[in-house]
C-alpha positions as CSV (number, residue, x, y, z in Angstrom):
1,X,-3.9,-12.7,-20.4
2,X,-0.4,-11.8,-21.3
3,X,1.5,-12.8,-24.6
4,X,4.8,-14.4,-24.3
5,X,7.2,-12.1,-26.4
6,X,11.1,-11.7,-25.9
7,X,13.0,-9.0,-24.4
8,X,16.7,-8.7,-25.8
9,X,19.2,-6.7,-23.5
10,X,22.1,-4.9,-24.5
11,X,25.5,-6.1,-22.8
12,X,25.3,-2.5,-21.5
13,X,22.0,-3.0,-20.2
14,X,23.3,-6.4,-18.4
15,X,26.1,-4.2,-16.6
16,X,23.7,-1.7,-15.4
17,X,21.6,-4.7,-14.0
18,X,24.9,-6.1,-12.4
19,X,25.6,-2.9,-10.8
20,X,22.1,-2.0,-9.5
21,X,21.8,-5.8,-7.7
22,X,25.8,-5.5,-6.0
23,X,24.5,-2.4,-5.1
24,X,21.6,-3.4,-3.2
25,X,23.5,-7.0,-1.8
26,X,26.5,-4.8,-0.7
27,X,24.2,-2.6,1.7
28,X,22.8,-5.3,2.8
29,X,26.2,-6.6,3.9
30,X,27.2,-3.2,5.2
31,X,24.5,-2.3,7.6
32,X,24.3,-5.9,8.6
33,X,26.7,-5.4,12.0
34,X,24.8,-2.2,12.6
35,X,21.9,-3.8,12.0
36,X,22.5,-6.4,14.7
37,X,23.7,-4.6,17.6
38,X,20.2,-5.0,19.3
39,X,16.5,-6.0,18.2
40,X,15.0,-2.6,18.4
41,X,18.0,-1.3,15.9
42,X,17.0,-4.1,13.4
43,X,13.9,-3.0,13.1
44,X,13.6,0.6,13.6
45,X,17.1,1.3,12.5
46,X,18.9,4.7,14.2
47,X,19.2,8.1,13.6
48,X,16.5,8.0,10.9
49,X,16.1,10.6,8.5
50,X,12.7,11.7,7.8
51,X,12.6,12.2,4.3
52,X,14.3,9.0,3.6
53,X,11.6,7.4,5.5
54,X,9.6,9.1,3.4
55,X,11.5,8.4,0.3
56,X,11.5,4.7,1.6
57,X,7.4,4.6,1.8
58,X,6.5,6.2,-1.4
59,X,8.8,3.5,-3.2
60,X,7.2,0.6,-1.2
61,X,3.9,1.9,-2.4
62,X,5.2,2.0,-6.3
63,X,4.7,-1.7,-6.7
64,X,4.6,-3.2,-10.2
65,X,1.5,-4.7,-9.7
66,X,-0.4,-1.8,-8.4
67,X,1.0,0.5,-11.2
68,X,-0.2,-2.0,-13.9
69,X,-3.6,-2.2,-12.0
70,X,-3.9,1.6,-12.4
71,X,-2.9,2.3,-15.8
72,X,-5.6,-0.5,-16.8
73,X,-8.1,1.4,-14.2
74,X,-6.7,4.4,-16.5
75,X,-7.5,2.9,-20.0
76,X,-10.7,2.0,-19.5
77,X,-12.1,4.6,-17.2
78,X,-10.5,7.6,-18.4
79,X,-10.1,10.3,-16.0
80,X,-12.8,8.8,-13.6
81,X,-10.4,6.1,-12.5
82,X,-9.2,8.7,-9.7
83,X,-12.7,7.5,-7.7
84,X,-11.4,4.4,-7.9
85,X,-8.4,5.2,-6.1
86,X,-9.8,5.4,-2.6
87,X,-9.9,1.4,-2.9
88,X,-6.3,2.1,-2.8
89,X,-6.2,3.9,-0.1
90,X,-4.9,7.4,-1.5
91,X,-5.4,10.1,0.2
92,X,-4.5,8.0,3.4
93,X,-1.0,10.2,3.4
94,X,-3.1,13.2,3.8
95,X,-4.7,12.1,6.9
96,X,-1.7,10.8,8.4
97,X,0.0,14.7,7.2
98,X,-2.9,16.0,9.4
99,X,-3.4,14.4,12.4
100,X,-2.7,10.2,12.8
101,X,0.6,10.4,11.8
102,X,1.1,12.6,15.0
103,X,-1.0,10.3,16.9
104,X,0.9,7.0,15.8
105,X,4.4,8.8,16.9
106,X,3.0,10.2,19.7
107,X,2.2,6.3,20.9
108,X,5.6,5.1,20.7
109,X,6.7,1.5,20.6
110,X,8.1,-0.6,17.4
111,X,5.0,-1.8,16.1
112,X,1.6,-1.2,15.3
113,X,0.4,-4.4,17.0
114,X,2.4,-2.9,19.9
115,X,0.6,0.7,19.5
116,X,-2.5,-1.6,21.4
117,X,-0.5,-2.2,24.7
118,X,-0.5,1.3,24.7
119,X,-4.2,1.8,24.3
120,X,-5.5,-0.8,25.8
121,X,-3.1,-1.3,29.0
122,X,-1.1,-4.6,29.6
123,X,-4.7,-6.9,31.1
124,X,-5.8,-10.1,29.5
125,X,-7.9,-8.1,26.8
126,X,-5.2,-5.7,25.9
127,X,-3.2,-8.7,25.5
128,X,-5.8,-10.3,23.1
129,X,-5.4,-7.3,21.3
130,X,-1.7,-7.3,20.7
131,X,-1.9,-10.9,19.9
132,X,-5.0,-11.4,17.3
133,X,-3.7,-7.9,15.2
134,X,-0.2,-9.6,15.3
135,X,-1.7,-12.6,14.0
136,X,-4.1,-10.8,11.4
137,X,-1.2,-8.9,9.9
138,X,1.1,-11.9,9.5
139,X,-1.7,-13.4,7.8
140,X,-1.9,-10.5,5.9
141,X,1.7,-9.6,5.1
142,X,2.1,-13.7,3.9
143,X,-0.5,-12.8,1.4
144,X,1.0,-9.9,0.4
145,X,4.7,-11.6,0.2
146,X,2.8,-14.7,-1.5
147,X,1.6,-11.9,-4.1
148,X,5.1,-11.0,-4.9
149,X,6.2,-14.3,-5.7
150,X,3.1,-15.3,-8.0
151,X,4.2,-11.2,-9.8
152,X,7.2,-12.4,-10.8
153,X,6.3,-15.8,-11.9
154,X,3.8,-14.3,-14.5
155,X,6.1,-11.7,-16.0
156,X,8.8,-14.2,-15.9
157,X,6.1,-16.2,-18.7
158,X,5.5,-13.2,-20.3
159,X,8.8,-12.9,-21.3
160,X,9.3,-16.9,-22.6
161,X,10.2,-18.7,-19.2
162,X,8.7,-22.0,-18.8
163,X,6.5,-22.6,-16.4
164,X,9.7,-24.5,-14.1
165,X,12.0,-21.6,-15.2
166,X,9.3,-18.9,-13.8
167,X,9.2,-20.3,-10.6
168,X,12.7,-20.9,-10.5
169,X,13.4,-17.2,-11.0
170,X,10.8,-16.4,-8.3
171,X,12.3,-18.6,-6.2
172,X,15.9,-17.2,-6.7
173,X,14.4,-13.3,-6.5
174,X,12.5,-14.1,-2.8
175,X,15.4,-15.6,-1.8
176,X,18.0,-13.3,-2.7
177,X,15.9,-10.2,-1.9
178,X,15.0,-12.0,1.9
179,X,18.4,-12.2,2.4
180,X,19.8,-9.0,1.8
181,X,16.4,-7.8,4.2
182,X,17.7,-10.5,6.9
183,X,21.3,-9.3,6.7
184,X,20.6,-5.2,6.8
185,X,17.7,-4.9,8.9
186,X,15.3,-2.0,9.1
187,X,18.6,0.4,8.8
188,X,19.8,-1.7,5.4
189,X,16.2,-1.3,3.8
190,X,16.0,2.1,4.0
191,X,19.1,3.3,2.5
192,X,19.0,1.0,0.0
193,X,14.9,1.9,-0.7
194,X,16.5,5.4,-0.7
195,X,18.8,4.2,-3.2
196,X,16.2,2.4,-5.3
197,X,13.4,5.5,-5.3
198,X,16.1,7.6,-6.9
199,X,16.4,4.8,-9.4
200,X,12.7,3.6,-9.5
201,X,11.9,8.0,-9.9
202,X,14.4,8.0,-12.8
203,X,12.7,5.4,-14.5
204,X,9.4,6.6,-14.1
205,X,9.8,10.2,-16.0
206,X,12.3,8.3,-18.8
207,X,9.5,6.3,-19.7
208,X,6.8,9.1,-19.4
209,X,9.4,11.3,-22.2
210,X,9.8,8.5,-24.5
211,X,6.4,7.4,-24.5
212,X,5.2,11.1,-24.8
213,X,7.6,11.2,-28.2
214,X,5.7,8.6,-30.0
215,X,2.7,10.2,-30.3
216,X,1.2,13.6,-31.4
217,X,-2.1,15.7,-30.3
218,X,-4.1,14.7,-32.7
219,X,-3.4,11.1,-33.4
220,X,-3.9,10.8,-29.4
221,X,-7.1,12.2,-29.3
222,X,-8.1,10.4,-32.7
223,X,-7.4,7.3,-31.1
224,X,-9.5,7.7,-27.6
225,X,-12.2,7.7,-29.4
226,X,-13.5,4.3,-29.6
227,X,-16.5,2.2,-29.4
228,X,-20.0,2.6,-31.0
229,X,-23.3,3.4,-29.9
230,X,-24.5,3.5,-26.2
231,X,-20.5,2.7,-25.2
232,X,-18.7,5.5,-27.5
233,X,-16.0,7.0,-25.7
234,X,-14.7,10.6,-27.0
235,X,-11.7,12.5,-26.1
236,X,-14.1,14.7,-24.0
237,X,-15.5,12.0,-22.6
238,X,-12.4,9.8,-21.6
239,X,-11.0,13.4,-19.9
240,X,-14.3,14.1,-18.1
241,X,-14.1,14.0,-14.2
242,X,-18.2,13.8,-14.0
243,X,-19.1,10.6,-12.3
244,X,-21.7,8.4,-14.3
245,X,-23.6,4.6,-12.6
246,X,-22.4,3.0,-15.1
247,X,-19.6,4.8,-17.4
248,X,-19.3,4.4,-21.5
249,X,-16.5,1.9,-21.5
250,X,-16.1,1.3,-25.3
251,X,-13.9,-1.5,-26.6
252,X,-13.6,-2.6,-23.3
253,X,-17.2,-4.5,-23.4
254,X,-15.5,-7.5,-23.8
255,X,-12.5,-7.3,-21.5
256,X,-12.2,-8.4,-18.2
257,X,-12.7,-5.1,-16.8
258,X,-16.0,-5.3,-18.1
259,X,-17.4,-5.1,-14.4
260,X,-16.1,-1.8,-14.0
261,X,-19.4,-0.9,-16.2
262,X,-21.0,-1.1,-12.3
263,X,-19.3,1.7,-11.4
264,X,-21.2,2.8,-8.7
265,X,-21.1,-0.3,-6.8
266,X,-17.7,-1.4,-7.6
267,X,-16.4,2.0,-6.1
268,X,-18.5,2.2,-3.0
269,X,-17.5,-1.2,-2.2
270,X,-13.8,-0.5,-2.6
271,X,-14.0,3.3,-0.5
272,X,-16.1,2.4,2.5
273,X,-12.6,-0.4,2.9
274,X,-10.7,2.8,1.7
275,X,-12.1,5.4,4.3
276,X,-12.0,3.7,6.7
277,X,-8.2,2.5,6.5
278,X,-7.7,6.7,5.8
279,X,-9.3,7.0,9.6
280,X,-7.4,4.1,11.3
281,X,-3.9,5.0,10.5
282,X,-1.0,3.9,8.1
283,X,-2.4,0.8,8.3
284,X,-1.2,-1.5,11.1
285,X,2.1,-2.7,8.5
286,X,5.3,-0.9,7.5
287,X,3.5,2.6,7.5
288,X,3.0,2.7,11.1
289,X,6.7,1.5,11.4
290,X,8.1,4.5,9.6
291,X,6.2,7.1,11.8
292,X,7.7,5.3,14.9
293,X,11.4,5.7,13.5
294,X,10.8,9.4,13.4
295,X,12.4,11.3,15.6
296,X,9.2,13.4,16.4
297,X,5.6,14.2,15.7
298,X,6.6,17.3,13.4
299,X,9.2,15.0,11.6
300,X,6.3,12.2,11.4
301,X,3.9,14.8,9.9
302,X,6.3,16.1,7.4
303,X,6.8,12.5,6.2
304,X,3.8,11.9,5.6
305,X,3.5,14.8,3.3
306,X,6.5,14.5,1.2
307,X,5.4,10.7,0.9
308,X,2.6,12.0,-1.3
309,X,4.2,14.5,-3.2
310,X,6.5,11.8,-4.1
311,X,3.8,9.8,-5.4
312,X,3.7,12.0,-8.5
313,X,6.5,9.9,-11.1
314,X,4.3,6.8,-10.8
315,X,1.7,9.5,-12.3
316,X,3.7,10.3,-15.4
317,X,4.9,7.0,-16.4
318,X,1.3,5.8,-15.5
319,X,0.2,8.5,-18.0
320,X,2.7,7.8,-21.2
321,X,2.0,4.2,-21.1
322,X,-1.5,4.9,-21.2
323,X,-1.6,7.2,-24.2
324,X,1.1,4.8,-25.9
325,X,-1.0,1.6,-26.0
326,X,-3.7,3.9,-27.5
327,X,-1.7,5.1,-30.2
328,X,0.6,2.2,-30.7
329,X,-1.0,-1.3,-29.5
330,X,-5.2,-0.5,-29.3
331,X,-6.2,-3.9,-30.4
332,X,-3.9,-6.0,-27.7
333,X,-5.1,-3.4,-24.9
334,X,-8.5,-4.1,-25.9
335,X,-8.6,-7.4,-24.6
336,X,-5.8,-7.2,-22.0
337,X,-5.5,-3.7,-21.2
338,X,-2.4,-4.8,-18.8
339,X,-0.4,-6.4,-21.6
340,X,1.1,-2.6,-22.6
341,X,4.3,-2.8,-19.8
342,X,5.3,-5.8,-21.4
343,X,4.5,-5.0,-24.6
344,X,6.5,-1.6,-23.9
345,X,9.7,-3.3,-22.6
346,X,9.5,-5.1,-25.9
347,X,9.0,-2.6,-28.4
348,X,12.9,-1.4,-29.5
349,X,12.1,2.2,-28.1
350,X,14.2,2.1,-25.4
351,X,18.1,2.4,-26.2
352,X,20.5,0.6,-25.0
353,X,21.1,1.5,-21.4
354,X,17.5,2.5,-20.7
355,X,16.1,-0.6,-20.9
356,X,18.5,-1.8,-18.5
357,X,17.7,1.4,-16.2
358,X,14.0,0.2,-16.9
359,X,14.2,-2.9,-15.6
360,X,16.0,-2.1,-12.8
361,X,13.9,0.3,-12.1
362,X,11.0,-2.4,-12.5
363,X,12.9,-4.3,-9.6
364,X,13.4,-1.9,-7.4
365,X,9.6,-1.6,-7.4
366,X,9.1,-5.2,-6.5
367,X,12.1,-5.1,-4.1
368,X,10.9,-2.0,-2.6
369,X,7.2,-3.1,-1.6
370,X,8.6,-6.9,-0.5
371,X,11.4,-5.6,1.8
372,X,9.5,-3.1,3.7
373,X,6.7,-6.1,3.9
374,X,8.9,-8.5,5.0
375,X,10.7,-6.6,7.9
376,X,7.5,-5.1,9.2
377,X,5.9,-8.1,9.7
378,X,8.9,-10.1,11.6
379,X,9.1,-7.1,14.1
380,X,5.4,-7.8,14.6
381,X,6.4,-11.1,14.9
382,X,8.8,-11.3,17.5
383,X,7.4,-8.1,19.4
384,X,4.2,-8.5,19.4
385,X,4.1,-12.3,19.5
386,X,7.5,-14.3,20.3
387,X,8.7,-11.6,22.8
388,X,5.5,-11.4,25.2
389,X,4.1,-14.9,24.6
390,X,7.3,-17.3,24.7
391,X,10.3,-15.1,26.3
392,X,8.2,-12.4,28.5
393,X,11.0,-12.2,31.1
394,X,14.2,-11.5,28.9
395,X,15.4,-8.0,28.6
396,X,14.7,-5.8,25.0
397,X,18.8,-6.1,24.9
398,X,18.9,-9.5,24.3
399,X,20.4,-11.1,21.7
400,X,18.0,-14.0,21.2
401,X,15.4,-10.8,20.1
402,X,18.3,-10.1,16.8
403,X,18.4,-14.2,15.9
404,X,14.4,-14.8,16.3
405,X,14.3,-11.9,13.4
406,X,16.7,-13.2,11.3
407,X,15.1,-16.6,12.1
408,X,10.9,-14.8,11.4
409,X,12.5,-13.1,8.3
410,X,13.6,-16.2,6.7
411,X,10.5,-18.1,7.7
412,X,8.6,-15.4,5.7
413,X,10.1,-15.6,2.8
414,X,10.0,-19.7,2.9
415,X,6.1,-19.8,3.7
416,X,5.7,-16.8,0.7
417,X,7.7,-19.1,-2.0
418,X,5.4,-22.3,-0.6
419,X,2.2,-20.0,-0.6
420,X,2.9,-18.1,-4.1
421,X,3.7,-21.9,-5.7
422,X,0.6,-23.4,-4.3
423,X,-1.8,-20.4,-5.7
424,X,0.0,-20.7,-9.5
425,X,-0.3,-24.3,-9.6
426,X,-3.6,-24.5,-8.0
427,X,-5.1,-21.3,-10.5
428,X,-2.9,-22.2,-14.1
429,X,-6.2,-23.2,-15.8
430,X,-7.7,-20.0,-15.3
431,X,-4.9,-17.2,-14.4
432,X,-6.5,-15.5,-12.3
433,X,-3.3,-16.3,-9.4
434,X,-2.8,-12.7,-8.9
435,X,-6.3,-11.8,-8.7
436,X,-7.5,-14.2,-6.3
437,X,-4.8,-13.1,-3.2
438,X,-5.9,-9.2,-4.2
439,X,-9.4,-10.4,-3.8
440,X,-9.0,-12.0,-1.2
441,X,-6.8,-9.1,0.6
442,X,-8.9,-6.5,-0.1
443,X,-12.6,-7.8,0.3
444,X,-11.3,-10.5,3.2
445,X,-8.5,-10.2,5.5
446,X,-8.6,-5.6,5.5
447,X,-11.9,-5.8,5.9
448,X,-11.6,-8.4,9.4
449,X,-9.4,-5.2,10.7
450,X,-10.2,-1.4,9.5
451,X,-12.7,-1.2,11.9
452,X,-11.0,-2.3,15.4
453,X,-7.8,0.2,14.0
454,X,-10.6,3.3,13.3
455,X,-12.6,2.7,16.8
456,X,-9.4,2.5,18.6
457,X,-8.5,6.0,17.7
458,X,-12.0,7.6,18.2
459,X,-13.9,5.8,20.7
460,X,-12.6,5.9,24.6
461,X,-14.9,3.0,25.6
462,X,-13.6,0.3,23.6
463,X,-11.6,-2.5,25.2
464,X,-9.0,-5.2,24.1
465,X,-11.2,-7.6,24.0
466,X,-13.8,-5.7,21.0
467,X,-11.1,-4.6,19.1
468,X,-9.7,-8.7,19.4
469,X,-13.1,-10.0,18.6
470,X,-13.4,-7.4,15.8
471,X,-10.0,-9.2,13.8
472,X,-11.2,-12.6,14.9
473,X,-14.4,-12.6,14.4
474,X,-14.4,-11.4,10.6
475,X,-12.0,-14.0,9.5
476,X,-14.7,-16.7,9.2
477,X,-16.5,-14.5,6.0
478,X,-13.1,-13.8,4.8
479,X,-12.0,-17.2,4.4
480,X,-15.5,-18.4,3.2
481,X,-14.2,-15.7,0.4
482,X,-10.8,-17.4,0.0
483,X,-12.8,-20.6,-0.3
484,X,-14.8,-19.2,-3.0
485,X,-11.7,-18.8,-5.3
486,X,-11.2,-22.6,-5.0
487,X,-14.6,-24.1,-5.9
488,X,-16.4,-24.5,-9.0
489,X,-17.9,-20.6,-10.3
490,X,-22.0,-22.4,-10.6
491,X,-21.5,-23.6,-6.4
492,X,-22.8,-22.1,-3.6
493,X,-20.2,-20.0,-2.9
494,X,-19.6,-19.4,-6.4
495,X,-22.6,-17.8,-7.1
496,X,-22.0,-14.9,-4.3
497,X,-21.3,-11.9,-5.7
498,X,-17.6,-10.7,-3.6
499,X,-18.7,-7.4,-2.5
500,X,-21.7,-9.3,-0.5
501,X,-18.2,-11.2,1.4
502,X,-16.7,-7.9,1.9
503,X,-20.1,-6.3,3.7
504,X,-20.8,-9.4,5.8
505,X,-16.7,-9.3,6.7
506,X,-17.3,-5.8,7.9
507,X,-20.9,-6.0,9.5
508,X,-19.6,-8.7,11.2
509,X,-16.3,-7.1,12.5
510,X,-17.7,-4.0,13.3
511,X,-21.0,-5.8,15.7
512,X,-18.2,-7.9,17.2
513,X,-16.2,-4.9,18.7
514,X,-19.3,-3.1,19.8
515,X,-21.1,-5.8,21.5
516,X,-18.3,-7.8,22.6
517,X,-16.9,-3.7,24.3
518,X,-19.8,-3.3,25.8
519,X,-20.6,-6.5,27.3
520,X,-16.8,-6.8,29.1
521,X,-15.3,-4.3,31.5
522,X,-13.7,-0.7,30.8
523,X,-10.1,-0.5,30.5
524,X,-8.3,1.0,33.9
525,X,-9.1,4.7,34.3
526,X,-5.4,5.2,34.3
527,X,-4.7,3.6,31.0
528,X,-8.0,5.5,29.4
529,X,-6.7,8.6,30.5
530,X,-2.8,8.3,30.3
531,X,-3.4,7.3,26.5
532,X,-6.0,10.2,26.2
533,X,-3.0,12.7,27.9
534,X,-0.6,11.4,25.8
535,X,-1.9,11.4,22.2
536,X,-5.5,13.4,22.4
537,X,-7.0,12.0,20.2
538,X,-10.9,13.6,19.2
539,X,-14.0,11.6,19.1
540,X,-15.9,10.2,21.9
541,X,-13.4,10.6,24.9
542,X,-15.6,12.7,27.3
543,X,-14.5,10.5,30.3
544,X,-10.6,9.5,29.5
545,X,-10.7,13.7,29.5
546,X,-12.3,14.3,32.8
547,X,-10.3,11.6,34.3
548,X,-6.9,13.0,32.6
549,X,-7.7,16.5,33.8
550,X,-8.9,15.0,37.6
551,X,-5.3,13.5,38.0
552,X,-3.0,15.8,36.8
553,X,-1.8,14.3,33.8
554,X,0.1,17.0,31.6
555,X,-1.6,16.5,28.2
556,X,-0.3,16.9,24.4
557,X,-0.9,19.6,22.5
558,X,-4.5,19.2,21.1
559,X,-5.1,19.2,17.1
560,X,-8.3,21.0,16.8
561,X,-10.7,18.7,14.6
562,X,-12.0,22.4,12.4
563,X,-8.0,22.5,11.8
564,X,-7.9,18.8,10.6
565,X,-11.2,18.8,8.3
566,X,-9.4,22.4,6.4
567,X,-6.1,20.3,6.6
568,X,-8.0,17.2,4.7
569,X,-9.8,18.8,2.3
570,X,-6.9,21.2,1.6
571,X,-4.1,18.2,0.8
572,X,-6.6,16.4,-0.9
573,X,-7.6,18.7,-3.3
574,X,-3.7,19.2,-3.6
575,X,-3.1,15.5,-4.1
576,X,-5.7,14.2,-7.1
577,X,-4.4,18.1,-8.3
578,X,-1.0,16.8,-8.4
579,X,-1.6,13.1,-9.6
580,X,-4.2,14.4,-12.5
581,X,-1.6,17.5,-14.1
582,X,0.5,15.2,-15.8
583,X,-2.0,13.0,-17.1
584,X,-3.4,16.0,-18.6
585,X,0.1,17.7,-20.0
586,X,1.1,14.0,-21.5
587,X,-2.6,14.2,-22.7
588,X,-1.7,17.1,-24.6
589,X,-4.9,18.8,-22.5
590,X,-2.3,22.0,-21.8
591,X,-5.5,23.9,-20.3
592,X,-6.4,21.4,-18.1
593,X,-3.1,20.7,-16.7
594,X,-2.5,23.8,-16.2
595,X,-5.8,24.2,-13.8
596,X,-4.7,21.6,-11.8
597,X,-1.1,22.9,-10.9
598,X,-2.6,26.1,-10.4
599,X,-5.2,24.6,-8.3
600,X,-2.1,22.5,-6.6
601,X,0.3,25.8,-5.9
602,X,-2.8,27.5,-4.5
603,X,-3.4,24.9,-2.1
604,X,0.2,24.1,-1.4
605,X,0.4,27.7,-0.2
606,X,-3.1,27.6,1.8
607,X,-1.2,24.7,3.8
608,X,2.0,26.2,4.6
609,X,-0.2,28.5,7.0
610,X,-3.0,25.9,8.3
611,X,-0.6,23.0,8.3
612,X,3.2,23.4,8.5
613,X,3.3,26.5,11.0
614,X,0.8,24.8,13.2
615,X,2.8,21.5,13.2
616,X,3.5,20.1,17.4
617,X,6.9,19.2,17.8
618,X,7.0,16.5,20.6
């Protein structure tokens, strides 16, 4: 639980605020025309650059929630936290770098709804398929914008709001960042993302300097240690990358990360959800919408790649906080190990100015995350539901197409202020709002759809209708596990453990698409084998190949899958390389950081010869 404290600003801090928010309303205002010329330019914007794109994604992904979920993952775990990163979904960049990133553009469309009219053909099934992902990821995305809402309530009563006032800032954030999102389009959120990841970067390595200055070698390492007896943590220890069952967490006994002592289970839970979203795409929300604004497959690639190096400043400020609330604030961290952001905007070491750069790079980070949600999911809405279910007949150029968005954005960001309300006032006794949508995201609604996106890719036989009865059929385990968050912990549901909702979620989806495949007919030869042509993908497509071959069809250059698995293993060594150096340097372990740069350089250069020069450009 957080502390209410106060945060005082500097009138120079307040102008820098001031600035940063015109900023971001007047580009709203400015690619608002542009934005509106047709539907197709809302939402996939023209003339994208590719490393804006990129820029654009690795902000999204630098939300203030998932940054205060890892440094917590950080304190307790010590260096072993990076296993627990695949429940994030980490290294899903480097597959996209290698392979599905080219797939995905190779596709085309708006959408990654729409990405299943072109694998599945335009029949009934293929039609179920467009339809029940649509509806999964508006489920999803709702959540997700619901989240936001419920984020800034609670730090809004960490800093002294009321329990009105919170929601009454929430309320006036959603709104105002909806509308600059419904005025600039796809184009708008972009450029201003852009605009934000400089500031959002900024912030990131100001924080890691000052919180680095506060603290010396040994009063660091003096400080890691901590706990007693079986549980006794040791600078060693904390820095170790040796995976253990169940890990020495020290003071952190009697936290609430206390679970994390089943560390086994915890993490295999979380990765099997991981690997297989790494094997299914960007997935099916505003990733896939970024590789489909690329201008090509080499462009879409090279995105991906940059978006994880750019991962790296969340890293650093990740690190000095950590290693701060050791030296400086060990006995709140001990029972709240999330309380040290807030506790660090509060602590006078930031100077006039950089608080206000702090905070605004704190709200670029929420701002970030909820416009790339919110515009993602009303192309998805009026593409892959409005457009072929209500107004089938009416050309792409329409103008109805540009006011159903602005009408689906709005209507988001109404049903995410209703949602996000409902789940504080429903969950104030306990305060566990936040928790219970992540739960409920990550062990529910993800696991309903990772395995219709990975079998679409890799499997020729699968049909619309499996991969529609995949989504659909999961959803009744997943919202027996939304349920469970609403009912008394000694019920029925109570007593279930989450993980055993996740598995069912997923045995279920994943017997759903292969029985209901097999027991409906194939997809039309030409559909199997023009989508085989056009992307070649690897796996089980035997058939779609012969038939490709038997008629003709010119096919893609083909990404041999030895090339991919040296690609894989190659960036991700380079990635947890990249992500673990400055933990290391801030750690003041100069040995150990300097092995993992080296490590990263040597794969970095290993890739510019099995990667970049063997890049297609269609």
């Amino acid at each position: 639980m957080f502390y209410p404290i106060a945060m005082h600003l500097h009138p120079i801090d307040c102008v820098i605020l001031l600035v940063f928010f015109l900023g971001v309303a007047g580009i709203g205002v400015v690619f608002s025309r542009k934005s509106a010329s047709n539907y197709k330019t809302y939402f996939l914007g023209s003339e994208n650059k590719w490393w804006m794109l990129a820029a654009s994604g690795a902000s999204t992904n630098f939300s203030v929630f998932g940054t205060v979920w890892n440094l917590s993952i950080l304190m307790v775990l010590g260096m072993k936290s990076f296993y627990v990163t695949l429940v994030w979904w980490m290294p899903s960049a480097v597959f996209l770098m290698a392979y599905t990133g080219v797939w995905i553009r190779r596709c085309g469309g708006m959408t990654a709804a729409e990405l299943n009219r072109v694998r599945f053909g335009s029949g009934t099934g293929a039609r179920w398929a467009r339809s029940s992902f649509a509806f999964m990821i508006t489920l999803f995305s709702v959540a997700s914008l619901s989240q936001s809402y419920i984020l800034i309530h609670e730090f809004s009563s960490v800093f002294g709001c009321t329990n009105i006032g919170a929601h009454l800032l929430a309320l006036a954030t959603v709104v105002a960042t909806g509308l600059y999102v419904l005025l600039g389009g796809f184009k708008g959120v972009i450029f201003s993302e852009f605009m934000q990841t400089v500031v959002l970067f900024s912030v990131a390595f100001v924080i890691g300097v000052v919180c680095y200055g506060q603290y010396s070698a040994a009063g660091l390492h003096a400080a890691l240690a901590h706990g007693s007896g079986a549980e006794a943590v040791t600078p060693a220890y904390w820095k170790s990358l040796i995976p253990e069952a169940k890990p020495r967490i020290g003071m952190f006994v009697a936290s609430g990360y206390s679970g994390w002592k089943d560390f086994s289970g915890m993490v295999l839970a979380g990765s099997v959800i991981g690997i297989l979203g790494c094997l299914g795409g960007a997935g099916g929300r505003y990733g896939e919408q970024r590789f489909l604004a690329t201008k090509n497959t080499r462009e879409a690639a090279m995105l991906a790649a940059l978006w994880q190096f750019l991962g790296l400043p969340r890293w650093v400020m990740t690190a000095g906080l950590c290693f701060l609330a050791y030296t400086l604030y060990r006995a709140q961290i001990a029972h709240d190990p999330g309380s040290v952001l807030p506790l660090f905007l509060t602590s006078g070491l930031l100077r006039p100015g950089l608080l206000g750069l702090v905070v605004a790079g704190l709200s670029a980070s929420f701002m970030t995350g909820f416009c790339s949600e919110i515009n993602a999911c009303a192309s998805i809405i009026v593409r892959d539901l409005y457009q072929p279910l209500i107004r089938p007949y009416l050309p792409d150029d329409s103008r109805e197409f540009v006011r159903a968005s602005y009408l689906a954005t709005g209507t988001l960001a109404l049903v995410a202020i209703a949602a996000g309300y409902a789940v504080v006032e429903s969950q104030r006794n306990n305060g566990s709002a936040l928790n219970v949508l992540w739960s409920w995201m990550l062990s529910g609604l993800l696991a309903c759809f990772v395995v219709p996106l990975a079998l679409r890719w890799y499997w020729g036989r699968m049909n619309g209708w499996g991969f529609s009865a995949g989504c659909l059929a999961g959803l009744v385990p997943a919202l027996l596990l939304l349920a469970r968050s609403f009912t008394p912990a000694t019920g029925l549901l109570g007593s279930i453990p989450v993980n055993f909702f996740m598995y069912t979620t997923l045995a279920v989806s994943a017997s759903a698409c292969v029985v209901v495949t097999l027991m409906t007919p194939r997809i039309e030869d030409e559909v199997s084998a023009g989508f085989y042509a056009k992307v070649r993908p690897f796996g089980w497509w035997s058939e779609a190949e012969s038939r490709a071959r038997a008629m003709g069809l010119p096919l893609a250059s083909e990404i041999p899958i030895s090339r991919v698995a040296i690609n894989v293993l190659l960036a991700g060594t380079a990635t947890y390389s990249l992500y673990m150096a400055p933990i290391y340097f801030l750690g003041h372990w100069p040995l150990d950081g300097a092995v993992c740069s080296a490590i990263f350089t040597l794969c970095a250069i290993c890739l510019y010869f099995t990667w970049y020069k063997t890049l297609p450009n269609d």
